[in-house]
C-alpha positions as protocol buffer text, in pm:
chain_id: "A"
residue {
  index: 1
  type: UNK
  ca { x: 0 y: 0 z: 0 }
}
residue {
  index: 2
  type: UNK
  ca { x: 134 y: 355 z: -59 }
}
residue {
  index: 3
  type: UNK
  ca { x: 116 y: 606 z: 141 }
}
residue {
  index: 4
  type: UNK
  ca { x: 82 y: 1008 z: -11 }
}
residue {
  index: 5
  type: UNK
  ca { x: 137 y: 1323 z: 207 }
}
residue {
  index: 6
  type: UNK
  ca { x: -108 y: 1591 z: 163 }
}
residue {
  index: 7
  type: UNK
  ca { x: 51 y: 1951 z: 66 }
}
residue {
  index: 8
  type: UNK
  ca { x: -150 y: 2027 z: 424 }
}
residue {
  index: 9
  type: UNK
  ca { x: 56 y: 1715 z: 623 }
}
residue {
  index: 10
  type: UNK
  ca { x: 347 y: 1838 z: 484 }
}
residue {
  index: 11
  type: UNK
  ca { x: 301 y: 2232 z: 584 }
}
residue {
  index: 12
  type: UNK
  ca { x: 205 y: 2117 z: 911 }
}
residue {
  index: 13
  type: UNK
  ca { x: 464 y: 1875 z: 979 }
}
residue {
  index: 14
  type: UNK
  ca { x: 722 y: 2158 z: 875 }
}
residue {
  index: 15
  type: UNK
  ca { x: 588 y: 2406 z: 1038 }
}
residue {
  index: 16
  type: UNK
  ca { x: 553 y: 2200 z: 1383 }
}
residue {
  index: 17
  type: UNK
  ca { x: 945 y: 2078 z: 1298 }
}
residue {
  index: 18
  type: UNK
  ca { x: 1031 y: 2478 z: 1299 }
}
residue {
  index: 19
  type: UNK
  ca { x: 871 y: 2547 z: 1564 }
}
residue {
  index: 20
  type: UNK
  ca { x: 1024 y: 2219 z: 1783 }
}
residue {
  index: 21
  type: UNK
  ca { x: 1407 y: 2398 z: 1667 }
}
residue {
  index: 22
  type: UNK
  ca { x: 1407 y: 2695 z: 1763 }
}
residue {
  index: 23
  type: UNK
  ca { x: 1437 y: 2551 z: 2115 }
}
residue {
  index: 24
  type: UNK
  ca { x: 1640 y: 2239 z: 2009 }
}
residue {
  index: 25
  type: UNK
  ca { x: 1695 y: 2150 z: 1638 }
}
residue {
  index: 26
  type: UNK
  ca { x: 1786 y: 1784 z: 1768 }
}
residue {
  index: 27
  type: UNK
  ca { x: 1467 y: 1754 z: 1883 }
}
residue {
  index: 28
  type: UNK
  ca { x: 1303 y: 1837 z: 1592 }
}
residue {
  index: 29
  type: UNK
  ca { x: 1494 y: 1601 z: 1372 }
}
residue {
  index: 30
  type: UNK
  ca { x: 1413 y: 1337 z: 1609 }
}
residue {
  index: 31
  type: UNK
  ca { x: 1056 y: 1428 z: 1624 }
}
residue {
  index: 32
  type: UNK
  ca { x: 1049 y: 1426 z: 1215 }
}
residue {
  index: 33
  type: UNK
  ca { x: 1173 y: 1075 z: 1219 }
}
residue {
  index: 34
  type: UNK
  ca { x: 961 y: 983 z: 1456 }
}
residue {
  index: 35
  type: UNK
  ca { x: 702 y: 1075 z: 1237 }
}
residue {
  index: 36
  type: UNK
  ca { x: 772 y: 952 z: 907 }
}
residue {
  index: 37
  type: UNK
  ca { x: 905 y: 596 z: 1090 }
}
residue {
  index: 38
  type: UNK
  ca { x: 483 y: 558 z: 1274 }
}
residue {
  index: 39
  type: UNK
  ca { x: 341 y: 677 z: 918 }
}
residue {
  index: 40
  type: UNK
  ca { x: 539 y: 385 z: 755 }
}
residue {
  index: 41
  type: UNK
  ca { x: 408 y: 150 z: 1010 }
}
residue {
  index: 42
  type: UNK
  ca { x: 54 y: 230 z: 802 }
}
residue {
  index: 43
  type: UNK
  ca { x: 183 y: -16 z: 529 }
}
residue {
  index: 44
  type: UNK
  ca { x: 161 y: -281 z: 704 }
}
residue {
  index: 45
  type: UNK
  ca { x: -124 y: -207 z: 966 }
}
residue {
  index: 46
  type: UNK
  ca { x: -365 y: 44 z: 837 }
}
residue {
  index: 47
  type: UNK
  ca { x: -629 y: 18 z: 1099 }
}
residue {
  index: 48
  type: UNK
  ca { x: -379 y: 89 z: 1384 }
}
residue {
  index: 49
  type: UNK
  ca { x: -505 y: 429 z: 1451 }
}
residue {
  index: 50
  type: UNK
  ca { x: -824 y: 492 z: 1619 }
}
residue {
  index: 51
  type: UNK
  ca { x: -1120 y: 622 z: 1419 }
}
residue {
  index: 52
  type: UNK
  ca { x: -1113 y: 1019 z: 1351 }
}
residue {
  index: 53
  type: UNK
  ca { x: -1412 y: 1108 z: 1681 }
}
residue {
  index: 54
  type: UNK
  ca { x: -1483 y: 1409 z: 1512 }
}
residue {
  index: 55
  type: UNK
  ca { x: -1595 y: 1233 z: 1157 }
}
residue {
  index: 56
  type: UNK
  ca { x: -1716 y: 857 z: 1296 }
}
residue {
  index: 57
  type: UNK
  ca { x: -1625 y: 710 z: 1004 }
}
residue {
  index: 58
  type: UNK
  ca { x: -1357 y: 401 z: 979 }
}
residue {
  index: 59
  type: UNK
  ca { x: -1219 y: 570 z: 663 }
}
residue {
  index: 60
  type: UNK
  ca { x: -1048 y: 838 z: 881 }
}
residue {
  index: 61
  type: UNK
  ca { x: -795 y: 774 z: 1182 }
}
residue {
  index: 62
  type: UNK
  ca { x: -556 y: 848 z: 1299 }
}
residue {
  index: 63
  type: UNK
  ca { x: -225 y: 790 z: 1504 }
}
residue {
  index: 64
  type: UNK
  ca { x: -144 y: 995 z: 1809 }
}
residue {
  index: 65
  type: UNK
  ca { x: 239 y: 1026 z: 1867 }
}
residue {
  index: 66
  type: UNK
  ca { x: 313 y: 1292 z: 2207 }
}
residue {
  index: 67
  type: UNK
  ca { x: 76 y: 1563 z: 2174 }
}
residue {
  index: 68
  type: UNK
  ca { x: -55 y: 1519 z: 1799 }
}
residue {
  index: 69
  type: UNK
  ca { x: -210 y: 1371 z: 1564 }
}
residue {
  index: 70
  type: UNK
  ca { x: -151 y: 1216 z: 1249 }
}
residue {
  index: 71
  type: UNK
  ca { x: -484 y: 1234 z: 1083 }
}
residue {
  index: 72
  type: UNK
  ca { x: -518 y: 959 z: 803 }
}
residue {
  index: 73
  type: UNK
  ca { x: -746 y: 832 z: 522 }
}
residue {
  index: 74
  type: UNK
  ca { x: -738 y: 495 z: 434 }
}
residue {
  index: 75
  type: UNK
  ca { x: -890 y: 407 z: 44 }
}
residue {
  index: 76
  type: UNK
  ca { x: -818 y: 141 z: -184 }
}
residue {
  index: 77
  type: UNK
  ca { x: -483 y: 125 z: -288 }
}
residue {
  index: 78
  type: UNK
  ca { x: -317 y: 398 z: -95 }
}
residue {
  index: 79
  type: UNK
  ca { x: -350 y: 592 z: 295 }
}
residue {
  index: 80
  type: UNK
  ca { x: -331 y: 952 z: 253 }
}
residue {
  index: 81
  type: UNK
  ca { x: -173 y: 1138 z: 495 }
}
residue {
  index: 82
  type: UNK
  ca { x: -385 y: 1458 z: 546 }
}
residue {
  index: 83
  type: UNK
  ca { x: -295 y: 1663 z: 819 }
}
residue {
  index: 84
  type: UNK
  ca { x: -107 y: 1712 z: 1170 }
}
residue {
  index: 85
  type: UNK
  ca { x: -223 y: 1880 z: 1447 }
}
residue {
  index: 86
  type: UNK
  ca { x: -155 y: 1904 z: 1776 }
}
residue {
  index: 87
  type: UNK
  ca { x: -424 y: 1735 z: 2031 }
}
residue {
  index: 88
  type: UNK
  ca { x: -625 y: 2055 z: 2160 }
}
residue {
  index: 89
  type: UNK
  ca { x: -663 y: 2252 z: 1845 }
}
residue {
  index: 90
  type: UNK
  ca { x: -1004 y: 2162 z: 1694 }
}
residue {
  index: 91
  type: UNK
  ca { x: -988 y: 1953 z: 1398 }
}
residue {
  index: 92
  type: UNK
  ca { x: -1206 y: 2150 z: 1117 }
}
residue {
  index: 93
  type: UNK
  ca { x: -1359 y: 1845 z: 897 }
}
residue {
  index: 94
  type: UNK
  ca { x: -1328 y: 2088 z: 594 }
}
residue {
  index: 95
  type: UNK
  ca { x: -989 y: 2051 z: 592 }
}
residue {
  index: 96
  type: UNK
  ca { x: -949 y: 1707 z: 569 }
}
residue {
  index: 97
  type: UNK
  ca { x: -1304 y: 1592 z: 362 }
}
residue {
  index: 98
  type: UNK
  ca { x: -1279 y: 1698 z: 33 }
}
């Protein structure tokens, strides 16, 4: 299964990466890593993360990793990665059902 990053997962993951160095660039390497390493984990489990509350649909999960989360689509021959955010911003279903 593939997996495709949104234009919107990628922003967010680079902005939250920015943010994470200007206190301590290691830190935001590692947390980049971390990232991309529990996304890959999608290929082989998609249905690891728990089912988007907001939308109630089994389509949408996602993964929390520290105080975000990975907010994921799963369809037929790919997962689409569609956005990060961290875990008390509201999650506006506009941005991520298209």
């Amino acid at each position: 299964m593939n997996i495709v990053w949104s234009p919107l997962a990628v922003d967010r993951a680079s902005e939250i990466a920015n943010y994470i160095a200007q206190d301590k660039p290691s830190a935001a390497e590692k947390w980049i890593k971390t990232i991309f390493s529990k996304v890959e984990q999608l290929k082989i489990s998609p249905e690891i993360g728990r089912i988007v509350p907001e939308i109630r649909n089994s389509q949408f999960r996602d993964l929390i990793y520290g105080n975000y989360r990975i907010i994921y689509r799963i369809e037929a021959k790919r997962i689409s990665i569609l956005t990060i955010r961290h875990g008390n911003q509201v999650l506006p279903i506009k941005e991520i059902i298209t």
